[in-house]
N, C-alpha and C positions, 0 to 999 in steps of 0.2 A: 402314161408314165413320164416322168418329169428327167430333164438330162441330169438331175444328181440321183436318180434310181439308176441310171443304165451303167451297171457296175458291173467289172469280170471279176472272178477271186482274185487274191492276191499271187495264185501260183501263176498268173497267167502274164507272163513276164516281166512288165514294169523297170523299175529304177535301174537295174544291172543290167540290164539289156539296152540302155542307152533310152528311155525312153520314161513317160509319167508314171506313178503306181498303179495306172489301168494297162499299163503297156503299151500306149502311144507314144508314138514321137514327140521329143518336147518339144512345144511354141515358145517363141522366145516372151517377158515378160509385157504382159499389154498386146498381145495378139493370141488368138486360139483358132482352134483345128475344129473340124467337124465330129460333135462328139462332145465337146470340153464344156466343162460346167462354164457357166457366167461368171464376171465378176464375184457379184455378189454371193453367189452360191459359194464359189470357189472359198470367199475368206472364209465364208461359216462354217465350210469343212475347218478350214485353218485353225481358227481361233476354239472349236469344239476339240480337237481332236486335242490341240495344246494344254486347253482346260483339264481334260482327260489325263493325258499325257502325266503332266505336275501334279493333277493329284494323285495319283496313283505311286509316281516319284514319293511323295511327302508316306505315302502309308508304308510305304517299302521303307524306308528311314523310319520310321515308328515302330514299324514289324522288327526291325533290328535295335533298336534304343529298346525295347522290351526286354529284350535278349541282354545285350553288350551294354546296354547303358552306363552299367560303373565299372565296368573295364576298364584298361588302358586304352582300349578302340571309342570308349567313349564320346571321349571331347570331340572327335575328330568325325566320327559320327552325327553329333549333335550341331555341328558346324553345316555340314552339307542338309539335313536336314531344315534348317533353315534359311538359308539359301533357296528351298526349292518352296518354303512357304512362301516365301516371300515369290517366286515365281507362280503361285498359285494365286498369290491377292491380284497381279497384276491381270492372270488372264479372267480371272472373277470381275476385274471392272471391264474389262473390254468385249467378255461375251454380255451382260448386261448393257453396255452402251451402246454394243453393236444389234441389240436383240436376237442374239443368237441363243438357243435353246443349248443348254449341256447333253452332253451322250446320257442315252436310259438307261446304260450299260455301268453307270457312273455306281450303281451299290456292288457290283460285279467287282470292281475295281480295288472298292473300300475294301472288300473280303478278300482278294488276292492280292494286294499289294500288300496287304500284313501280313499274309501268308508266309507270301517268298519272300521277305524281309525274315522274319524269325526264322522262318526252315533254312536259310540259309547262315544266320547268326549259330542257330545249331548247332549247324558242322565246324563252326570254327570263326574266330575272324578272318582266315583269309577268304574263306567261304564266305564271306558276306562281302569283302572287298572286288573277291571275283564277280559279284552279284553285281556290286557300281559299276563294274568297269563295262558287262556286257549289255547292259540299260544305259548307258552314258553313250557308247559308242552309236548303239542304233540312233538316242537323241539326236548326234552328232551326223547322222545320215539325213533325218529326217528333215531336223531345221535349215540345215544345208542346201536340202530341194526345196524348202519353201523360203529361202532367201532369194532364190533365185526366180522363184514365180510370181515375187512381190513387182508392184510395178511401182513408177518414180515417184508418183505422191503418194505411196505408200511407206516412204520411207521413215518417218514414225515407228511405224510395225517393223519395219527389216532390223530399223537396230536395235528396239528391243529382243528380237529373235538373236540378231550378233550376238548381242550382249548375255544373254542367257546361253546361248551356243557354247560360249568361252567358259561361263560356271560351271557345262554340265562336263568339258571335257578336263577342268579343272579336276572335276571328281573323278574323271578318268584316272587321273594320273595319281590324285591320291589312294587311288586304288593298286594301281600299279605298285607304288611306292613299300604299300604296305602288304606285298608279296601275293598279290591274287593269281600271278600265273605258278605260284608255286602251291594251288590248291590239290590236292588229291582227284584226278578223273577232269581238270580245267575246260579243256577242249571239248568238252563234254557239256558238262556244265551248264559253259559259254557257248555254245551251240543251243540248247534249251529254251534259257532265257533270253537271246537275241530272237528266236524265233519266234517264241510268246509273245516278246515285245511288237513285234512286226507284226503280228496276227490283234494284238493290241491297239495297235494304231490303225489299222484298216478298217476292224470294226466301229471303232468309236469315232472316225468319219461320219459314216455312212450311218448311225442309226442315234 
């Protein structure tokens, strides 16, 4: 078994409990624990699960432009939607130049990201606003621990992550803006799909 198989689920405590998404203590960047993927392992997680990540963003934006597209949520819609394309060409050259293989999980993706893109446009546009904000916010968790696990010549990669950081919480806010916590059942909701999200990214590491 290879150190990027030795994996616990994600309940088994991790990020919130001060520690990596296997539930170790964090190393500081450019040092690792007994246990911690390599280098090289480590970014292929990174830059797989990123690939994953934004495409899945871009179908949830599509799942909703199906829906809302000539609305007034339209434009506004169609704004963050490409934004994330453009977040998607980026991580497409770099898992190709890094020879990193995409998640198998990636038609999984295709199929649910358009899902809850439209099942959520459905109920409304705040319903689909609430959708950004509770996918924007995890992005916002995640890329934030992998800015932090980047090491100094990796700095290329950190701030492209900065810099997509700031887009996605951008969308946070234009979520906000346009009344998501004023959804029928929010906290609900948003509880859901932050969870999904997190079960999302775990998988599309590791497989």
């Amino acid at each position: 078994m290879s150190s990027e198989d030795r994996t616990v689920s994600p309940a088994a405590g991790g990020a919130e409990a001060g520690g990596t998404e296997d539930g170790r203590p964090k190393a500081a960047p450019g040092t690792y624990l007994p246990g911690d993927l390599d280098r090289e392992a480590r970014l292929a997680r990174m830059l797989r699960v990123d690939h994953a990540g934004e495409y899945g963003a871009r179908r949830i934006y599509e799942g909703q432009l199906a829906v809302l597209g000539r609305s007034a949520a339209g434009p506004t819609i169609r704004h963050m939607h490409e934004q994330e394309a453009k977040h998607l060409e980026t991580f497409e050259r770099l898992i190709v130049e890094n020879r990193v293989r995409p998640t198998a999980l990636q038609p999984v993706w295709h199929i649910a990201g358009f899902a809850l893109g439209a099942a959520t446009a459905l109920m409304g546009e705040k319903a689909a606003m609430a959708c950004t904000v509770a996918v924007e916010e995890v992005i916002d968790e995640h890329y934030a621990r992998q800015a932090e696990q980047l090491e100094e010549d990796q700095a290329e990669l950190k701030e492209t992550i900065e810099t997509f950081r700031a887009e996605e919480l951008e969308h946070r806010d234009i979520g906000l803006e346009h009344g998501a916590e004023e959804t029928a059942g929010y906290e609900t909701l948003s509880g859901a799909i932050k969870a999904g999200s997190r079960l999302a990214i775990w998988l599309s590491e590791r497989f």
